[in-house]
TIDREN-14705 format. One record per residue (C-alpha): x, y, z. Coordinates in steps of 0.1 Angstrom, whole numbers. Layout:
N
<xx = X	yy = Y	zz = Z>
...
# end
This chain:
430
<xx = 1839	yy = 1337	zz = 641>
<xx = 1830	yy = 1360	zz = 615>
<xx = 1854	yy = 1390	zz = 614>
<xx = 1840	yy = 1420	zz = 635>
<xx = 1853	yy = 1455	zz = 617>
<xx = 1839	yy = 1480	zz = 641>
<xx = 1844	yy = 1474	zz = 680>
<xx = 1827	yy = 1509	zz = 691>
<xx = 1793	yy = 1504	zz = 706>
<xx = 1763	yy = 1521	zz = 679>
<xx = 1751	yy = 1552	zz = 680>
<xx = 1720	yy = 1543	zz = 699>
<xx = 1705	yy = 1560	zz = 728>
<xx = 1718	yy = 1531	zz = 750>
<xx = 1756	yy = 1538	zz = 742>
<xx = 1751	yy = 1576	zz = 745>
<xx = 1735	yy = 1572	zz = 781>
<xx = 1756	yy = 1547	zz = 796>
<xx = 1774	yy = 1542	zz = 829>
<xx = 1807	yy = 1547	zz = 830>
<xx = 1825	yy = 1524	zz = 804>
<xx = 1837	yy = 1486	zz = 822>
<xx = 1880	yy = 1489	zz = 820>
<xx = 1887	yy = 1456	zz = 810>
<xx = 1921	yy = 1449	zz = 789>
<xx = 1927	yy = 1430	zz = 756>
<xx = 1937	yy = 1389	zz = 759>
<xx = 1977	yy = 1384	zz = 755>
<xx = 1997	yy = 1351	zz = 760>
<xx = 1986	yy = 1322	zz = 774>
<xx = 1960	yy = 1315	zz = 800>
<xx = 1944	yy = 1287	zz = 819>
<xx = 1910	yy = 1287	zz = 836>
<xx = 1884	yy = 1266	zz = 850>
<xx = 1857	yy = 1276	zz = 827>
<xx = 1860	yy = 1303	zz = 794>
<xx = 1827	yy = 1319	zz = 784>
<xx = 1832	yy = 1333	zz = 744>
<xx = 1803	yy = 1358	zz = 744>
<xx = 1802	yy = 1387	zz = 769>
<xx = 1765	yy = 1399	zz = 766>
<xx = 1738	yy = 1383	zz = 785>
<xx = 1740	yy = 1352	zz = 787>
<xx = 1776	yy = 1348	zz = 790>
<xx = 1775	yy = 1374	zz = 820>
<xx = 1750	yy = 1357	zz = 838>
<xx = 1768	yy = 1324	zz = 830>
<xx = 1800	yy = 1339	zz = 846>
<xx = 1780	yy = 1355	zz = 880>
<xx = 1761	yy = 1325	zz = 887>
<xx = 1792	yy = 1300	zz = 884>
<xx = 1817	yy = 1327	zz = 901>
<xx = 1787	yy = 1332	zz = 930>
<xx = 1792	yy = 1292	zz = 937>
<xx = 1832	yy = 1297	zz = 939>
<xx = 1846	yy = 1285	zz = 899>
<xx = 1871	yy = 1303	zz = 884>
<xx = 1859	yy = 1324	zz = 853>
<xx = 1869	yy = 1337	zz = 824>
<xx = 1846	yy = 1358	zz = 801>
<xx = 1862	yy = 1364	zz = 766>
<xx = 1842	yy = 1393	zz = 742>
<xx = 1848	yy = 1403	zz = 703>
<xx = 1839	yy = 1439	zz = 709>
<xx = 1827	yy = 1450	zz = 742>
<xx = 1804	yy = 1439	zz = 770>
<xx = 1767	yy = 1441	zz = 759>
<xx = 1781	yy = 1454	zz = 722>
<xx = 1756	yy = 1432	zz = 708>
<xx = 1720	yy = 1425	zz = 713>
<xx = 1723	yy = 1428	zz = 747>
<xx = 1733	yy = 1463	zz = 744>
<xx = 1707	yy = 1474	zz = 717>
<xx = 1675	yy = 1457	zz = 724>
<xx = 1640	yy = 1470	zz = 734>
<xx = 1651	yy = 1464	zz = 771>
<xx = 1616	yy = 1446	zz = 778>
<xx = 1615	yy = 1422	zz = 807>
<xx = 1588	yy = 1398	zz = 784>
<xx = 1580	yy = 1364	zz = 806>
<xx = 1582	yy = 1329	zz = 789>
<xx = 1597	yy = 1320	zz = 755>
<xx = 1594	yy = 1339	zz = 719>
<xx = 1570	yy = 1298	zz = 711>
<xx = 1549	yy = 1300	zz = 747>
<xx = 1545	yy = 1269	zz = 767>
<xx = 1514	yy = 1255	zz = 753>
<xx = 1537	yy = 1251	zz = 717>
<xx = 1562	yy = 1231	zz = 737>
<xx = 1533	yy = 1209	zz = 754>
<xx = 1522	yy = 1201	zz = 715>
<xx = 1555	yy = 1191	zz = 702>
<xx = 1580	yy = 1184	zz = 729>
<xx = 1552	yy = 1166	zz = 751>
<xx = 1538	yy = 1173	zz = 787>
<xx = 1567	yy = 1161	zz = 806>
<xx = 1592	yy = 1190	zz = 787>
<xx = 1563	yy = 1215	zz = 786>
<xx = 1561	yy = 1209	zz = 830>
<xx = 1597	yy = 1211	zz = 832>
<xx = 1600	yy = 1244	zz = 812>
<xx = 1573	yy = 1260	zz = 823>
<xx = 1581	yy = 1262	zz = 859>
<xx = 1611	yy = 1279	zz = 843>
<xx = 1594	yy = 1305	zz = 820>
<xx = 1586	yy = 1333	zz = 846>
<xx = 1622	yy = 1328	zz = 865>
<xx = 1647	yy = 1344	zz = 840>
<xx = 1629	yy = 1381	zz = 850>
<xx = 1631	yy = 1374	zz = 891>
<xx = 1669	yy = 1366	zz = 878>
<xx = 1674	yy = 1400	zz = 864>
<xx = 1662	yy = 1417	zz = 895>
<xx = 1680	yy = 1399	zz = 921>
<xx = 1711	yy = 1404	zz = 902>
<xx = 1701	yy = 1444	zz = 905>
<xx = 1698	yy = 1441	zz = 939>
<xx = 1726	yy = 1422	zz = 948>
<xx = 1748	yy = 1440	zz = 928>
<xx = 1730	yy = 1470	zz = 932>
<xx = 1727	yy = 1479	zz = 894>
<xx = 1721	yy = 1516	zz = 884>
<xx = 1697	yy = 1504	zz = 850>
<xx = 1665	yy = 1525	zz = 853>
<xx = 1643	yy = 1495	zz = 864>
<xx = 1604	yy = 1501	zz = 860>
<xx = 1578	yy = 1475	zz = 866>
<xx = 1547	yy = 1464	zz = 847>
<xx = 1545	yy = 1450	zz = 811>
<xx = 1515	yy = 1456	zz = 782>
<xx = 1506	yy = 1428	zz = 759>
<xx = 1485	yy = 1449	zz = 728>
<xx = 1456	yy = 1433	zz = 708>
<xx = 1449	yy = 1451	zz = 675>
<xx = 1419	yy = 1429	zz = 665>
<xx = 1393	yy = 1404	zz = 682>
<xx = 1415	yy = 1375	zz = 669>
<xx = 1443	yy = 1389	zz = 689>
<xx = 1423	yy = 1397	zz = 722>
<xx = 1415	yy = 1360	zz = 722>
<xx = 1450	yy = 1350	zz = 720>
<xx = 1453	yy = 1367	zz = 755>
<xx = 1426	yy = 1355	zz = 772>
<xx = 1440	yy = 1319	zz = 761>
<xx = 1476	yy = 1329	zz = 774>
<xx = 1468	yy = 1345	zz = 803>
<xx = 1450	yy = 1309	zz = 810>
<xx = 1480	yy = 1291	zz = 799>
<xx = 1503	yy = 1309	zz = 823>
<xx = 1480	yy = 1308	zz = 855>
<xx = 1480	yy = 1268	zz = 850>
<xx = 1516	yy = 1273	zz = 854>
<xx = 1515	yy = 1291	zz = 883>
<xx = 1518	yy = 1328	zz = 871>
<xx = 1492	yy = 1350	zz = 890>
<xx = 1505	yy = 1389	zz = 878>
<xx = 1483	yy = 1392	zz = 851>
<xx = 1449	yy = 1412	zz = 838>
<xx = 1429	yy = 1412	zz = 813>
<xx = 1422	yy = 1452	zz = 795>
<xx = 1395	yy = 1458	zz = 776>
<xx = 1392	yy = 1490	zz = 751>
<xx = 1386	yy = 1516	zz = 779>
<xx = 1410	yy = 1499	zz = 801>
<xx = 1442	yy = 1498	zz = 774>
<xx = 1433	yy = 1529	zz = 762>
<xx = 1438	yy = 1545	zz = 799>
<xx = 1471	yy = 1523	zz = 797>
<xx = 1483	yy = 1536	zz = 764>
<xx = 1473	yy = 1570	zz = 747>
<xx = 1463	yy = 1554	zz = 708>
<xx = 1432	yy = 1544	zz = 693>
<xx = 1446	yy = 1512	zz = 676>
<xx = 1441	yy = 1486	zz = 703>
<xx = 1408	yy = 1465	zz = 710>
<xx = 1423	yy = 1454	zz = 741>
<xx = 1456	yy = 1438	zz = 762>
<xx = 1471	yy = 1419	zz = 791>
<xx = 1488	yy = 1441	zz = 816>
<xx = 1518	yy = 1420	zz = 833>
<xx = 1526	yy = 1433	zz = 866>
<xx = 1557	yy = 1409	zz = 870>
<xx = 1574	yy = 1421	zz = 836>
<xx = 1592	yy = 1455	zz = 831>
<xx = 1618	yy = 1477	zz = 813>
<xx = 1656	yy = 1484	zz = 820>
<xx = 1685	yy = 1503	zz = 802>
<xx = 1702	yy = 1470	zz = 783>
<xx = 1735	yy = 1485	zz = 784>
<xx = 1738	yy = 1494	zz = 817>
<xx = 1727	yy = 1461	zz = 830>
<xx = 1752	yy = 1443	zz = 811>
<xx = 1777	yy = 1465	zz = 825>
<xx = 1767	yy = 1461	zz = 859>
<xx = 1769	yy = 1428	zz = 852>
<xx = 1799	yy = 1429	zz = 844>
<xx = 1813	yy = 1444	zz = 871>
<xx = 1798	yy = 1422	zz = 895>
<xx = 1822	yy = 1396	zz = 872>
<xx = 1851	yy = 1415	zz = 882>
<xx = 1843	yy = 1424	zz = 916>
<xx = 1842	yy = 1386	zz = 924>
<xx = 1873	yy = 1380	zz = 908>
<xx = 1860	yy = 1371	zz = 875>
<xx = 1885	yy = 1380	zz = 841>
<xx = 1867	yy = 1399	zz = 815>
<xx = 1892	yy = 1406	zz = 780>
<xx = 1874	yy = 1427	zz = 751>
<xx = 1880	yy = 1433	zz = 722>
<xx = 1895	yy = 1398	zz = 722>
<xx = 1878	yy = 1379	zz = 691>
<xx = 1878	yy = 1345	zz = 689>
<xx = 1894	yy = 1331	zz = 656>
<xx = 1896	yy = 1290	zz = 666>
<xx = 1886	yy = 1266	zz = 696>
<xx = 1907	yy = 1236	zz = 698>
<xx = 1886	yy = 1208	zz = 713>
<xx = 1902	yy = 1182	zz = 733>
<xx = 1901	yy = 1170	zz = 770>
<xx = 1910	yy = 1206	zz = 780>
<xx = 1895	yy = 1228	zz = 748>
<xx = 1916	yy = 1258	zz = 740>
<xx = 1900	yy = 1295	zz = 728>
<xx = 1925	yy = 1314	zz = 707>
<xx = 1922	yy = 1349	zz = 697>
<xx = 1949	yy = 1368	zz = 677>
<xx = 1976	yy = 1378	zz = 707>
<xx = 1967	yy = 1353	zz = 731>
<xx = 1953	yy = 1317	zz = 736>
<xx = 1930	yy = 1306	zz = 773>
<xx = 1932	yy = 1266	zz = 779>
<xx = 1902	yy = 1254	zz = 800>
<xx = 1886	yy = 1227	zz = 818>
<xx = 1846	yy = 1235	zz = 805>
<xx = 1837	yy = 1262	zz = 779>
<xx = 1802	yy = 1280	zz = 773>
<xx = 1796	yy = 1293	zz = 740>
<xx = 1772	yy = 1323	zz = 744>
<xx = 1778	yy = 1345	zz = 707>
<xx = 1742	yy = 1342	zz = 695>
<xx = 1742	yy = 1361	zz = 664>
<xx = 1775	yy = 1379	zz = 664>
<xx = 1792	yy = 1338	zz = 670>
<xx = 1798	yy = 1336	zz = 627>
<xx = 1812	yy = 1303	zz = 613>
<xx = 1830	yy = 1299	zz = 641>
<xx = 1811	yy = 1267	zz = 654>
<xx = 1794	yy = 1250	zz = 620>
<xx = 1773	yy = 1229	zz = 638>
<xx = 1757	yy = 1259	zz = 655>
<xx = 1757	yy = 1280	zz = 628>
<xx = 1736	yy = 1255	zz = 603>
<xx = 1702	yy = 1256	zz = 628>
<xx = 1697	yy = 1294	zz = 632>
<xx = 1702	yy = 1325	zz = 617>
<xx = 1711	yy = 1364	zz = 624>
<xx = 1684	yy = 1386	zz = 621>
<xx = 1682	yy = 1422	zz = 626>
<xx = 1661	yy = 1448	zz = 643>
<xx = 1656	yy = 1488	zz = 643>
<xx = 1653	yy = 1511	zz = 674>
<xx = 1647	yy = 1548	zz = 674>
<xx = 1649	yy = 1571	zz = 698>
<xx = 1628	yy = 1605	zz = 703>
<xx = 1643	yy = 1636	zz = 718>
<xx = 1631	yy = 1637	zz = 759>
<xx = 1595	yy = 1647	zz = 754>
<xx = 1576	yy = 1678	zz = 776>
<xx = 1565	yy = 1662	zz = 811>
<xx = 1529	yy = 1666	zz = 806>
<xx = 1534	yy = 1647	zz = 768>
<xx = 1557	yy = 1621	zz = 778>
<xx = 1529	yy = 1615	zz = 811>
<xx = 1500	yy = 1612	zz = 785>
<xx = 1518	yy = 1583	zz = 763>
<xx = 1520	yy = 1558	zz = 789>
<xx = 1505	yy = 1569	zz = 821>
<xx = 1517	yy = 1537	zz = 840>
<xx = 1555	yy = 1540	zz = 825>
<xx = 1545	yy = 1503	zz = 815>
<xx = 1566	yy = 1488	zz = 784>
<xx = 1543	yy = 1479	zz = 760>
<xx = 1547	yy = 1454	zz = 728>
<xx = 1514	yy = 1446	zz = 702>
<xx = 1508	yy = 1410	zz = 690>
<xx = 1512	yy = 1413	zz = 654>
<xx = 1535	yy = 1383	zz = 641>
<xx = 1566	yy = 1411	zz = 635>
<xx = 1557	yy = 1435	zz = 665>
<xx = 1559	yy = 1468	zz = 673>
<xx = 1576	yy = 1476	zz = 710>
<xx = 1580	yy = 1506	zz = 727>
<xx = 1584	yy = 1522	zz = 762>
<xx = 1595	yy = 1556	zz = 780>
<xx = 1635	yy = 1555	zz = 790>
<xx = 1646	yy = 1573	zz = 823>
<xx = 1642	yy = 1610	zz = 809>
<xx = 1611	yy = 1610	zz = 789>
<xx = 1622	yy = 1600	zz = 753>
<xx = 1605	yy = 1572	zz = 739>
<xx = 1625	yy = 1541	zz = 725>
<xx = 1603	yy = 1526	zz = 694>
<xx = 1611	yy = 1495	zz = 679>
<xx = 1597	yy = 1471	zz = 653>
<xx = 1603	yy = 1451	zz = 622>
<xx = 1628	yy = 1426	zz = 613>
<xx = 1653	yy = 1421	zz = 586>
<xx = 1659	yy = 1387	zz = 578>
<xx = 1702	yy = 1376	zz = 570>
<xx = 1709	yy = 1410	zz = 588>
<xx = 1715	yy = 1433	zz = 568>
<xx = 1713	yy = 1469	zz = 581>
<xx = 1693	yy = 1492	zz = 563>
<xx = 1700	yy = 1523	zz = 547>
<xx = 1671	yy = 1551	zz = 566>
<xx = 1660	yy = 1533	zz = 602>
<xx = 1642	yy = 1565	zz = 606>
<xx = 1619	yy = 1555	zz = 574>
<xx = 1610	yy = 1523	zz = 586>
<xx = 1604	yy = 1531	zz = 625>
<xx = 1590	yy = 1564	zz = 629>
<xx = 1559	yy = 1555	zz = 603>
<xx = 1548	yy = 1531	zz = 628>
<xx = 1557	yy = 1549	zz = 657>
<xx = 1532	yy = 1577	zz = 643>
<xx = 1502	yy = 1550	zz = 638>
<xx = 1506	yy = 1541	zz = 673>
<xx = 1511	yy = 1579	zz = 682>
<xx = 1499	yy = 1605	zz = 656>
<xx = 1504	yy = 1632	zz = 687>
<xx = 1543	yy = 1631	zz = 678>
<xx = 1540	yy = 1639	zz = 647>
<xx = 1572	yy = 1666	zz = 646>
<xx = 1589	yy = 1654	zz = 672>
<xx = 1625	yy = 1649	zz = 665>
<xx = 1645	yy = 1616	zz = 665>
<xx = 1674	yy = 1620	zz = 680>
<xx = 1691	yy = 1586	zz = 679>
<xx = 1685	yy = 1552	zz = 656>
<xx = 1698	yy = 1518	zz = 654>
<xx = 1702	yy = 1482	zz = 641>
<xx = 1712	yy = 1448	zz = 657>
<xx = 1712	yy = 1414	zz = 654>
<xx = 1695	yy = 1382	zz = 671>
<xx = 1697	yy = 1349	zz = 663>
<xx = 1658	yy = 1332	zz = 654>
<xx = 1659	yy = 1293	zz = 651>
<xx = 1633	yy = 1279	zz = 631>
<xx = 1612	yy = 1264	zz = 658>
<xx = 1616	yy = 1302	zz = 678>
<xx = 1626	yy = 1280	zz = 710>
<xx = 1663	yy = 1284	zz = 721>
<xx = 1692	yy = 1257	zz = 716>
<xx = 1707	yy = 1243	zz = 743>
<xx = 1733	yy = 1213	zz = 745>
<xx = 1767	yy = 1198	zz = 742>
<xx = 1794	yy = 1196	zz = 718>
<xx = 1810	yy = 1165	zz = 736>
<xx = 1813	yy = 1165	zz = 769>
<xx = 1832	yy = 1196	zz = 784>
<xx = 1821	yy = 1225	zz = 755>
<xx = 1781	yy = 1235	zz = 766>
<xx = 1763	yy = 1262	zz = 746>
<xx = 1728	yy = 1279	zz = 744>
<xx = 1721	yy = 1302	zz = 716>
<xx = 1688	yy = 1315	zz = 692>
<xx = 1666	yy = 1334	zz = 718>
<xx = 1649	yy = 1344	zz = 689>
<xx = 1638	yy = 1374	zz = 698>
<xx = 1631	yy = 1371	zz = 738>
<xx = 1661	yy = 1371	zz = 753>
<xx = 1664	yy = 1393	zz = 778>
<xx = 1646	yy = 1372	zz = 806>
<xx = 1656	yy = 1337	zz = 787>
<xx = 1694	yy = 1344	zz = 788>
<xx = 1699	yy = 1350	zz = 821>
<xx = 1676	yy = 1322	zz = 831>
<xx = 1706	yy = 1302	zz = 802>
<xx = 1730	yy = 1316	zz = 825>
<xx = 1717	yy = 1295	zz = 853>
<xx = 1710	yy = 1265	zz = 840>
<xx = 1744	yy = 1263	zz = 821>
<xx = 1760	yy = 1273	zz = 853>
<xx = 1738	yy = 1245	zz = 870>
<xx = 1750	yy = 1217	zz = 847>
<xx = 1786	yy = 1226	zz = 852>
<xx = 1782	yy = 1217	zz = 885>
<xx = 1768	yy = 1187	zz = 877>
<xx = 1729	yy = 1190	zz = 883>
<xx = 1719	yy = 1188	zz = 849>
<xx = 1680	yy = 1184	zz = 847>
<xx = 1669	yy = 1214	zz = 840>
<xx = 1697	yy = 1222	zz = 808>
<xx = 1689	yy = 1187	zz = 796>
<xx = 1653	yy = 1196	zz = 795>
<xx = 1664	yy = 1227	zz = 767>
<xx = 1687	yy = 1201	zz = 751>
<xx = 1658	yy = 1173	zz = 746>
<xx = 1640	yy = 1201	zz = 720>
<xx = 1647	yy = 1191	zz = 687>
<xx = 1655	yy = 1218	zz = 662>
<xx = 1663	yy = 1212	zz = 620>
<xx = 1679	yy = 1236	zz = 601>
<xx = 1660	yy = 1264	zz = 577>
<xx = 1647	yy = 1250	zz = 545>
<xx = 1679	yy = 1256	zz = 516>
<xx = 1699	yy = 1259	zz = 541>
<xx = 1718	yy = 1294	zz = 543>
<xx = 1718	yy = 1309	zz = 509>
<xx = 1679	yy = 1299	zz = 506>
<xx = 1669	yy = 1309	zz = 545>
<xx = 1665	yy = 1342	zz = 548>
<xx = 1641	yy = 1344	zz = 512>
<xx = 1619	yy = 1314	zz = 528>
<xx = 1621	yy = 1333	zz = 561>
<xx = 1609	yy = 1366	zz = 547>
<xx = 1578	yy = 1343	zz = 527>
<xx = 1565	yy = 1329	zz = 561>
<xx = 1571	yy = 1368	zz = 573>
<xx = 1550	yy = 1383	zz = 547>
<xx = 1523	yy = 1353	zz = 548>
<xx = 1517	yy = 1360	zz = 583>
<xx = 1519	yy = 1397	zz = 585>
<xx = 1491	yy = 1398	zz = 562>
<xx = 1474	yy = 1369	zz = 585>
<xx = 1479	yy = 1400	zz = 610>
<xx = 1464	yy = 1431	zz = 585>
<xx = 1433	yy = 1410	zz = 581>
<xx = 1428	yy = 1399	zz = 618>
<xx = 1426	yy = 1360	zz = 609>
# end
């Protein structure tokens, strides 16, 4: 695993507002355990809850700290189906893949709120979900996924024309949307740390700060971290971007790439009302989107862009805000009070990996950008297969994925290319 320096969560308006921080210790010595999860954002949490609700014993092992990495940063959108939507999979994985993941594609958001009311997490939930059309092209993409997902069984969904996303969302720049009454917004952080304590309080181990620096495979594969070592029966992989070199084989097919957040100061009632009269979340359809909602006490969280290989730029504020004013020229002078960067892992067919590396290490990985419904559906079905029903996890593992074109000194130029050709595919509405 690539070497993490800093351990603190970012400066975003997620860390500053979060619950009260989880108390879990550093790894020392030696361990053993039924199953070792490396990875303690989403997907290794609800890995952890779903195989400690059906009795295992679990151990959850984190670099940095639970939901330090995209987990803890990201738009906090509760987005249905896959970053590639089921009609992709029906053209190149065939019908009988496309069936099986579709009845899956609306499940990984009724996930996330059972978990909140089981567990009764404190995470600002608010329902409803706006799909953004800035061009005709666009509006007919909607109309033709809103057909897709009613095929599949998904009935939460209506069509807005320009009066009706305008009373939605307080900007001139859409034709039209799709409002999604069965997505919704939470405060990332404080789910994941919910989450976690849910671990804990059913006996779950969580150790942060506890980087992985080697697995051992073998009959009973080892995780070893600088003070300590954990020797287990099954282990779940679940670092997405932040997992380095430290699997080679999962490393070649995907790559980090990061995105930018901003935060406003909380905004007058009457303003903050006017935005978004529905509190919906709301995300346009440009191929490298713009998303953006109202948090808990009126600020609103803007996010776009994406910065292939990861780097993090230099002024978040001059990349962000400029868009955030072209959606909302009203906040021109309103301060920004907190910005950030983070990373998640894109494959190049923008469908998650799923599989095996032999028979007792299982991993999913590369949400590419929609991950906070798909991981915790991951959690599931990785939990499933551990138990031995392993349909639905061998349905993500039959996608094929190849690695980006000159492999990793070449992908993130070639990444940026397809980027730019398709962004102007999006300026010019074809």
């Amino acid at each position: 695993m690539a070497s993490i320096s800093d351990t603190r969560y970012p400066p975003s308006y997620y860390a500053a507002s979060a619950n009260n921080p989880l108390q879990a210790p550093a790894l020392e010595g030696d361990q053993e355990t039924e199953v070792c999860v490396i990875g303690a954002g989403y997907t290794g949490l609800s890995t952890a809850l779903h195989l400690l609700e059906q009795g295992h014993d679990v151990t959850v092992v984190e670099a940095a700290r639970v939901g330090w990495g995209a987990s803890g940063r990201n738009g906090g959108q509760i987005v249905n189906s896959y970053s590639r939507d089921i009609d992709v999979i029906e053209r190149t994985a065939g019908a009988r893949v496309a069936t099986e993941l579709g009845a899956m594609a609306f499940e990984g958001g009724r996930i996330i709120r059972e978990l909140i009311d089981r567990y009764d997490i404190q995470c600002d939930l608010k329902q409803g979900g706006i799909f953004a059309a800035l061009n005709s092209r666009q509006m007919e993409e909607l109309t033709r996924q809103k057909a897709l997902w009613e095929r599949y069984g998904y009935k939460q969904l209506q069509l807005l024309d320009g009066d009706g996303i305008r009373d939605k969302v307080a900007t001139q720049r859409y034709v039209g949307g799709l409002l999604d009454q069965g997505s919704g917004h939470i405060h990332p952080l404080n789910l994941a740390l919910g989450e976690a304590r849910a671990v804990q309080k059913l006996g779950g181990r969580i150790y942060e700060q506890s980087e992985v620096i080697a697995i051992e495979r073998g009959v009973r594969p080892v995780v070893r971290t600088a003070h300590g070592q954990i020797r287990a029966r099954v282990l779940v992989i679940a670092g997405n971007a932040y997992l380095g070199g430290l699997v080679p084989e999962l490393k070649a097919k995907s790559m980090p790439c990061g995105t930018q957040m901003i935060a406003t100061e909380p905004l007058p009632d009457t303003l903050a009302a006017s935005l978004i009269p529905g509190g919906e979340c709301v995300e346009d359809c440009n191929y490298l989107l713009d998303y953006y909602r109202l948090s808990a006490d009126r600020r609103l969280l803007y996010g776009g862009g994406v910065v292939y290989g990861a780097r993090d730029p230099a002024d978040i504020d001059r990349l962000i805000r400029p868009k955030m004013l072209r959606t909302f020229p009203q906040l021109d002078g309103v301060n920004i009070e907190y910005r950030w960067t983070g990373n998640f892992l894109m494959t190049l067919s923008r469908l998650p990996q799923v599989g095996r590396l032999g028979n007792n290490i299982l991993y999913s990985q590369g949400c590419s950008g929609h991950g906070v419904t798909y991981t915790h559906l991951a959690g599931r079905i990785l939990s499933e297969a551990i138990g031995g029903n392993t349909r639905r996890f061998d349905a993500f593992a039959s996608l094929r994925h190849y690695p980006f074109p000159g492999g990793h000194l070449l992908q993130a130029p070639f990444s940026a290319l397809g980027a730019w050709y398709y962004t102007l595919r999006d300026r010019l509405g074809l």
